[in-house]
C-alpha positions in Angstrom: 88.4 128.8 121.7 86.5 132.5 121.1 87.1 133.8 117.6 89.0 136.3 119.0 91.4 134.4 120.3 91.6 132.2 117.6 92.7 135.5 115.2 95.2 136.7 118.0 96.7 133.0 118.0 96.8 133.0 113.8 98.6 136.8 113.9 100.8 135.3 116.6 101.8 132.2 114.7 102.7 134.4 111.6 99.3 133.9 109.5 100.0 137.4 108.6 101.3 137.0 105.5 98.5 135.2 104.2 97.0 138.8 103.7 99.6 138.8 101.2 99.8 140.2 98.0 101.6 138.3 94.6 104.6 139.5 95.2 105.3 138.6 99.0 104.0 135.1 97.8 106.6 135.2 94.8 109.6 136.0 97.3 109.1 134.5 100.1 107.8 130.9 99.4 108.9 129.6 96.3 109.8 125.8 96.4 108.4 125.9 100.1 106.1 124.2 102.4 102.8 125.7 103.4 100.6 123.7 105.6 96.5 124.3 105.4 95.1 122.5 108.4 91.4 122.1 108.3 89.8 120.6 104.9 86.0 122.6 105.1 85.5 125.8 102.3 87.8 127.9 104.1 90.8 125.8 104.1 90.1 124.0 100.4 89.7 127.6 99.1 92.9 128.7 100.6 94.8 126.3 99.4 93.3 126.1 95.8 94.3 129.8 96.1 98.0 129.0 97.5 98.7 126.7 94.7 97.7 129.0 92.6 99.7 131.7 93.8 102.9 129.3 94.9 102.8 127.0 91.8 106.5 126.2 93.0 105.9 125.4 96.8 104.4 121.9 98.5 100.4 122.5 99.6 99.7 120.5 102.0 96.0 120.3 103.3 95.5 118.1 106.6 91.9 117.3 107.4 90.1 114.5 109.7 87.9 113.2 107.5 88.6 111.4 104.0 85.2 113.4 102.1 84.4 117.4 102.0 80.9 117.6 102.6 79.3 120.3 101.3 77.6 122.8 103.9 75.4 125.0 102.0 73.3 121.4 101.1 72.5 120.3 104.6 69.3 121.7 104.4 68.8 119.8 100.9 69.8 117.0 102.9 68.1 117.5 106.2 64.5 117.8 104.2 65.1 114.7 101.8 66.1 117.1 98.3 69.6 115.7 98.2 71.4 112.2 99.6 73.9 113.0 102.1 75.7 110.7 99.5 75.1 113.2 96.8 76.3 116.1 98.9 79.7 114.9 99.6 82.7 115.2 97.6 86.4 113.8 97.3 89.4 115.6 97.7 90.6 114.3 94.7 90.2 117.4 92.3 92.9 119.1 94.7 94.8 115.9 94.7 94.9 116.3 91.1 95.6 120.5 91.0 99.1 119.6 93.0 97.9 120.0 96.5 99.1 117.0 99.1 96.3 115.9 101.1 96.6 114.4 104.5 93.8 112.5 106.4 95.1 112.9 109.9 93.8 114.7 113.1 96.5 118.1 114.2 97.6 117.1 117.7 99.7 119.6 118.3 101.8 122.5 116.6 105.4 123.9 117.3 105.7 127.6 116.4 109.4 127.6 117.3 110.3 124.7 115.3 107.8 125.0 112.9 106.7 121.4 113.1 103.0 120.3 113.7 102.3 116.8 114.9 99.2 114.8 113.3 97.6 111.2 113.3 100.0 110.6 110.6 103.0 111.7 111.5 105.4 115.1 112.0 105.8 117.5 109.1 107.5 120.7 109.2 106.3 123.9 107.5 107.7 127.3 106.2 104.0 129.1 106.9 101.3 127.5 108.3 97.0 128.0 108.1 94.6 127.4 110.4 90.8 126.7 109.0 89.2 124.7 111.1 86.5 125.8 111.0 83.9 125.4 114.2 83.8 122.9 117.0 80.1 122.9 118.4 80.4 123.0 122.6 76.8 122.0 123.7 78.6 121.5 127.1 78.5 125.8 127.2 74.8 126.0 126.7 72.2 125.9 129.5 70.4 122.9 129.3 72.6 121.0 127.1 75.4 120.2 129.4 73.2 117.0 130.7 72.2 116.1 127.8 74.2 117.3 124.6 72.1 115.3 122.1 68.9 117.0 122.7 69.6 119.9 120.4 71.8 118.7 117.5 73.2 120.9 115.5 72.7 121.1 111.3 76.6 121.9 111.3 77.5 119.2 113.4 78.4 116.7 110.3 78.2 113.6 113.0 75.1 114.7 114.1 73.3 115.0 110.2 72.3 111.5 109.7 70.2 111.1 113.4 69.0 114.6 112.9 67.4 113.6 109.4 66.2 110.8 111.3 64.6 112.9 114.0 62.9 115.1 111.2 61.7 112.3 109.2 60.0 110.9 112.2 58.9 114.1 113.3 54.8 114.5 113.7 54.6 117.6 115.9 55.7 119.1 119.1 59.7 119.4 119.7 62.7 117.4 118.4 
C-alpha cells in the first residue's frame, strides 16, 4: 500500500482526531476504547501519548511480535557493537503504564461496526490507529522478484539474524 493511500485510508477511517488537541481528547473519549495497531516507535509512542492524554479510557496496542526491537540499533547489531539480544525490549513498561497489549496479527477491520478482527480474537473500538509501520515488497523491485533473498533488507527484522550472518562471513565482492 503507497503512503498515500495509506494517509487517505487513516483520514477515511476517522484518524483525524488524533491530530487532536487536550480538549477533543477530554470530551470525546473518556472511559473509551482506543485501539493502536502496530507495536514499532510510532505506535508505542502513540499510545504512551494516548494514555497519557486519556488516563480514563482502555489503550490497547496490538502487535505481531511479543518483543519491540529497537530500530535505530540495527546497525550496532549488524556490525557486532550490540546483541540483537541486547537491542530488544519487552512491552512490559507499557504493560505497567496502563496500556493493554495484544500479541495478535489484524486480519481485518470493520469501519461501520467499529470492530477489527485479530489472531486473538474481535474487539471493538471507539477510535482506532494504524502504525504499522513498513512491509518490505522485494517482489516490486527488478531483480528481486526471482529471488527475494538476494538483497535483504536492515529493516526487515526476519531478515537481521542471516544478514549479520552474510556480513560476518563477508571477505569482499557483493552480499
Amino acid at each position: 500500500m503507497k503512503r498515500r493511500t495509506l494517509l487517505g485510508t487513516m483520514l477515511a477511517a476517522g484518524m483525524a482526531p488524533f491530530a487532536f488537541t487536550r480538549s477533543f481528547a477530554a470530551n470525546n473519549l473518556i472511559g473509551q476504547r482506543v485501539i493502536v495497531t502496530g507495536g514499532g516507535f510510532a505506535g508505542c509512542l502513540l499510545a504512551r501519548e494516548l494514555k497519557r492524554l486519556l488516563p480514563n479510557a482502555e489503550i490497547v496496542l496490538v502487535e505481531p511480535q511479543g518483543s519491540f526491537f529497537s530500530a535505530p540499533s540495527t546497525f550496532d547489531c549488524l556490525f557486532g557493537r550490540k546483541s540483537f539480544q541486547a537491542a530488544t525490549r519487552s512491552y512490559e513498561p507499557l504493560i505497567r503504564q496502563g496500556i493493554k497489549f495484544i500479541q495478535g496479527r489484524v486480519l481485518s477491520a470493520d469501519r461501520q461496526r467499529k470492530v477489527i478482527d485479530t489472531s486473538q480474537g474481535s474487539f471493538a473500538y471507539t477510535a482506532l490507529a494504524i502504525a504499522s509501520g513498513i512491509d518490505l515488497a522485494p517482489e516490486t523491485i527488478l531483480g528481486l522478484k526471482g529471488d527475494p533473498t538476494a538483497n535483504l533488507s536492515p529493516y526487515d527484522r526476519q531478515a537481521l539474524p542471516d544478514l549479520f550472518a552474510r556480513l560476518q562471513n563477508f571477505k569482499g565482492g557483493t552480499i
